[in-house]
C-alpha positions in Angstrom: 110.7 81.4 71.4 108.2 81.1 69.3 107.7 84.1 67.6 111.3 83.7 66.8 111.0 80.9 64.6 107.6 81.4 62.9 109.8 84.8 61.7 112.6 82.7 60.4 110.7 79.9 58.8 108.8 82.6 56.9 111.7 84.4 55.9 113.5 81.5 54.8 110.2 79.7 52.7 109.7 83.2 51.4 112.9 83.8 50.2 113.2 79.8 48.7 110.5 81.0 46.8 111.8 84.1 46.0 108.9 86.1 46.6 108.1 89.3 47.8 106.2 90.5 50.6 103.5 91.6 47.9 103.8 88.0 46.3 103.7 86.7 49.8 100.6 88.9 50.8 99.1 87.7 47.2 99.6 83.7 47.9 98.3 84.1 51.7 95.4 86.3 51.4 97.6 88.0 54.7 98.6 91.3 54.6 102.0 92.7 53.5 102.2 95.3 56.5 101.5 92.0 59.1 104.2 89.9 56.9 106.6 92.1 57.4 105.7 92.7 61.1 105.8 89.0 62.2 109.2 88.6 59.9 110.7 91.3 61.9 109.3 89.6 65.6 107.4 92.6 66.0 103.9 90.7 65.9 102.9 86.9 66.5 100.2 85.9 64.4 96.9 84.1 65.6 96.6 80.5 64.6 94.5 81.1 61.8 96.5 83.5 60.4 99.2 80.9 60.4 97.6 78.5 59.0 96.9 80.9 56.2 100.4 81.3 56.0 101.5 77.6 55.9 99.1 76.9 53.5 100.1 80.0 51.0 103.6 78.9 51.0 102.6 75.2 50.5 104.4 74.2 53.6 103.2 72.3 57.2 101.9 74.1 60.1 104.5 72.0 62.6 106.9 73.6 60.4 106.4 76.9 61.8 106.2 76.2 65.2 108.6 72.7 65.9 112.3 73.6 64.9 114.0 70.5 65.3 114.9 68.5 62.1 114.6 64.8 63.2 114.7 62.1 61.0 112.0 60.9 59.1 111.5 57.6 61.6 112.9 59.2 64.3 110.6 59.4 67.5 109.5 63.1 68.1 110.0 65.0 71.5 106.2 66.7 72.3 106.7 70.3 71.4 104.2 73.0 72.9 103.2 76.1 71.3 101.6 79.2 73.4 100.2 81.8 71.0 99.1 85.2 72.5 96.3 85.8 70.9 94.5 82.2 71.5 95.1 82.0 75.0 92.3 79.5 75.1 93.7 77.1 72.9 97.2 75.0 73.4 99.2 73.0 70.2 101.5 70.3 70.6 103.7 68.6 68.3 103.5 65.5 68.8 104.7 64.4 65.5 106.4 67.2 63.6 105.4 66.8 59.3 106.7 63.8 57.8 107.7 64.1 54.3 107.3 60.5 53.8 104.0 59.7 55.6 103.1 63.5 54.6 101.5 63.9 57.9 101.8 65.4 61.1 100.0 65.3 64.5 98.9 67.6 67.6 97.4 67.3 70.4 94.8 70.4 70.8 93.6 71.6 74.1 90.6 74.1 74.1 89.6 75.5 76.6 86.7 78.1 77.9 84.2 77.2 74.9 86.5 78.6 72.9 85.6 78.4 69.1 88.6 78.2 66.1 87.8 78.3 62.6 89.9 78.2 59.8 90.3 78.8 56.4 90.8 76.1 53.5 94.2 74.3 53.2 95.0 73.2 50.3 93.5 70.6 48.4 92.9 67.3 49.3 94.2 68.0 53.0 92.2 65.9 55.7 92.4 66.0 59.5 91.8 62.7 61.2 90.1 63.7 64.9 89.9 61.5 68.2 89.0 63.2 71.4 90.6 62.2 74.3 88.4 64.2 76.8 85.3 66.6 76.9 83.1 66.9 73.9 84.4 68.6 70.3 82.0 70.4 67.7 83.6 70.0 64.7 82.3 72.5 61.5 82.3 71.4 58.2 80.6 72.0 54.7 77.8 74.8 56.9 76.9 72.5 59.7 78.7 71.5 63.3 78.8 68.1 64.2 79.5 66.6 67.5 82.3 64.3 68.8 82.7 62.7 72.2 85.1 61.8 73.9 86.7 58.2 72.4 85.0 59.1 68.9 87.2 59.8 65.6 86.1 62.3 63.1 88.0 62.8 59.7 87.7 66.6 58.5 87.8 67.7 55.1 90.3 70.7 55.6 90.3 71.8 51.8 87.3 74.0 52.8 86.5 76.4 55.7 86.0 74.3 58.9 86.4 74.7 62.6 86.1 73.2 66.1 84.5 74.2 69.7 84.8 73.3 72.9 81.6 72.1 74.4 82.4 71.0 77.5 84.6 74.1 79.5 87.7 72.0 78.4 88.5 69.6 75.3 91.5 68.0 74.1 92.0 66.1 71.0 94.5 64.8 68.7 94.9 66.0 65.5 96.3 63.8 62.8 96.8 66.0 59.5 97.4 64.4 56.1 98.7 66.1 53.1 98.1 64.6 49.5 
């Protein structure tokens, strides 16, 4: 389940760290009260609150949600991700991160118009975007930007951006690259 293992990949980067919930709540802008809620499977966070997460703790989103351990050129198994409180919007693993490549990929399905924004990772981060099917608005630096289907769009992700369905349903893949 996977409210089950966002809880114990938390605990175990927070602890690595050996931060508190305060330090944690401090690093993630999240707060300590919803730390400690998701850490004891009491709450699931939304995707953006994740990703605040991930990022605060230096670590990759796939991390969170793809428990497997696979080898570094080791084919990955498509992992999908249902969060409760994006019910429009569907995350698979295609490729779990890489520490070598320091990437990892998704396929995104939105669905419904549905709009996702997100806060800054950390610096120097860069999606790479192709869309498969519908048509993807893609925000960055104030402004949305369209992308078609069969069109590529590299994302700045070290600043607030986001993405929109504009066709009733989208899917895209989602390469992510870490410096």
């Amino acid at each position: 389940m996977i409210t089950r293992q966002i809880a114990t990949q938390l605990k175990h980067l927070r602890k690595n760290k050996g931060w508190s919930l305060d330090k944690t709540a401090q690093a993630t802008g999240v707060s300590k009260a919803m730390l400690g809620q998701i850490e004891r499977e009491e709450s699931s966070p939304t995707i953006a609150t994740l990703w605040k997460i991930a990022t605060g703790l230096d670590a990759s989103f796939s991390s969170f949600i793809h428990s497997d351990k696979d080898d570094a050129y080791a084919f990955s198994k498509q992992h999908q991700a249902a969060f409760a409180h994006d019910p429009n919007m569907q995350v698979s693993t295609l490729f779990s991160f890489n520490p070598v490549t320091r990437m990892e990929t998704f396929e995104i399905t939105l669905t419904n118009r549905h709009e996702q924004r997100s806060s800054a990772h950390a610096s120097g981060v860069t999606e790479h975007i192709h869309v498969l099917e519908g048509r993807l608005a893609v925000f960055q630096q104030n402004a949305w930007h369209t992308v078609n289907a069969n069109e590529q769009f590299i994302l700045s992700a070290d600043a607030e951006h986001g993405y929109r369905d504009e066709n009733g349903k989208t899917t895209f893949i989602d390469i992510i690259c870490y410096p």
